[in-house]
C-alpha angles and dihedrals in degrees: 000000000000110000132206130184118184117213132192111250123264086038105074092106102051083054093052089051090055096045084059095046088051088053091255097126122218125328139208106236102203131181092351088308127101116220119203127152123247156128138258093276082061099050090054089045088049087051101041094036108034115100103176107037126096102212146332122239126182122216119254090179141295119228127154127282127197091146154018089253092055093039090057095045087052098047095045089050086055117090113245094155089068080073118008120067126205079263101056116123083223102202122177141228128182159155133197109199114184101344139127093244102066104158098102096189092048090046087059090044090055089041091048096044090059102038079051092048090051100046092051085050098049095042100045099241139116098213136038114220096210095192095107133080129339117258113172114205123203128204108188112188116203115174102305098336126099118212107193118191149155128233112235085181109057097177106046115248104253083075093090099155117246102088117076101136129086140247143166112281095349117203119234113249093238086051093055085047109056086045090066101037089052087049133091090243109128137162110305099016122137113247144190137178109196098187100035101162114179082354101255091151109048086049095050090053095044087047086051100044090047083053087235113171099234093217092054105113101023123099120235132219088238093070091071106061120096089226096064118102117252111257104008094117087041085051094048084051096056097050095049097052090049085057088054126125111230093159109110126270144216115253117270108210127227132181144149137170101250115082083204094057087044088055089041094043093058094043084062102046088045097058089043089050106251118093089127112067093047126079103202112197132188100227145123114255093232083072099057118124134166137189083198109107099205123037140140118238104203111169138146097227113204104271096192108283084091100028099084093184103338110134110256105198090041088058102047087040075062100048097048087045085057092044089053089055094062096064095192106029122104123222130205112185124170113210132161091199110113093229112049104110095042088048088041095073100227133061106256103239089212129033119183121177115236134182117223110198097305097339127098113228135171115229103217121204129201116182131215136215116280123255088218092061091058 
């Protein structure tokens, strides 16, 4: 089968990075989606292992489109009945860039009457309960070609969880991911987190450092469907336990100036796992010291939707006062406030441009020095 995995812009290359380390070569990563070719057990490992991917779609077919009624020959040759049954609860996603047909809710109407028209015709049937399992259809429009494709997902992967309460400004899970993943932070490695929230980041690296895959207790929307093999998620399951890391860590630190987001913050970690291997501490960042030579800072410092009238530039002038202080230490910060780098102190050496939730943000990187160099 045909695979896709969308990714939010600015990432593409972290998960890249993971699809080689799964033995999955390298990948095209094409109109903020990854290809790559695979079976059902792959498309368990993609769900369980993936950290910074949003979703995995497989291919139904692609076919041009001019019109709607191309659009509803292609969709009815395809075959829906290999994975939908008279029950599904068919619901549609979709996107039109640059075609003729760019009304995006009649071109799933079109694409859902005549998955709807085959079905009752293959099955024998005038009617479709729809009262059965989920099945998310995508149409994506590009130009004058149709990508059709179901969603083996259904709630996108940075849903791990754990975390089910709620914070200010919280970061998407495969945000925090790819952060870490693009970072020098290794095993090993001292780390800190001086604006943890609800603690998204320190649990993303523990989960990473523990080598955890993040989709490992949660259920997907592909189990469901009649056509997908017995046991492959139950097998996913099994090979990624046996990779993971069960040696002790260093502590990874965690604090933040709220008592609620610290309480928040180890509910979380304990229902991840991995309440262990993080010291949360109710502190103020300006107060941060280490004795570690080498160490990684990642944090998602407050960029004005949480700051109410605290003094912006004043924050981040601290922060980078605290950073400098750590000589060798590197330090990776998303932000969305304009002045981040200036107020900073210090000319990020990478910038790389990230999307949280619906708001645009840079991820600046300082590096330190190496420890090999020392």
């Amino acid at each position: 089968m045909k695979l896709y995995i969308p990714v939010a812009a600015g990432v593409e290359a972290s998960v890249k990075r993971q699809l080689l380390q799964l033995g999955y070569g390298e990948c095209p990563a094409i109109r903020g989606r990854i290809e790559l070719e695979g079976d059902w057990k792959d498309v368990a490992r993609l769900n369980v292992c993936l950290r910074a991917g949003e979703r995995v779609l497989i291919g139904v077919g692609e076919f041009p489109s001019p019109d709607f009624d191309a659009l509803f020959t292609g969709v009815s040759a395809l075959p829906w009945e290999e994975f939908l049954s008279p029950r599904s609860r068919i619901l549609m996603d979709g996107k039109c860039v640059k075609s003729n047909l760019m009304a995006v809710k009649a071109t799933g109407g079109v694409v859902k009457k005549a998955i709807a028209e085959r079905l009752m015709k293959k099955f024998g049937t005038r009617t479709l309960d729809e009262r059965g399992e989920r099945a998310i259809v995508g149409v994506y429009l590009y130009g004058d070609i149709a990508y059709l494709t179901l969603d083996t997902s259904g709630d996108g992967l940075h849903k791990r969880g754990y975390r089910v309460r709620t914070y200010e400004a919280p970061l998407r899970e495969t945000t925090a991911a790819a952060m870490i993943e693009s970072s020098f932070f290794r095993f090993g490695k001292p780390f800190a987190d001086l604006f943890c929230g609800s603690g998204t980041i320190p649990i993303e690296a523990a989960l990473y450092m523990r080598n955890i895959a993040p989709g490992i207790v949660r259920r997907f929307d592909f189990t469901r469907w009649k056509c997908t093999p017995s046991g492959v998620l139950q097998a996913a399951r099994e090979e990624a336990r046996d990779l993971e890391n069960r040696t002790p860590l260093p502590p990874l630190f965690a604090s933040d100036v709220s008592d609620k987001a610290i309480e928040i913050a180890r509910f979380h970690a304990a229902r991840a796992g991995v309440e262990k291997d993080i010291r949360f501490c109710l502190q103020d960042m300006r107060q941060f010291s280490s004795e570690e030579r080498f160490g990684v800072l990642i944090s998602n410092p407050p960029y004005g939707e949480r700051m109410g009238d605290t003094d912006l530039r004043g924050l981040y002038r601290d922060f980078g006062k605290v950073f400098r202080s750590l000589p060798d230490w590197s330090c990776y910060f998303l932000s969305a406030y304009d002045g981040a780098e200036r107020a900073f102190g210090m000319r990020a050496d990478k910038k790389r441009r990230l999307w949280n939730g619906q708001l645009a943000c840079t991820l600046y990187a300082v590096f330190g020095a190496s420890p090999c160099k020392k």
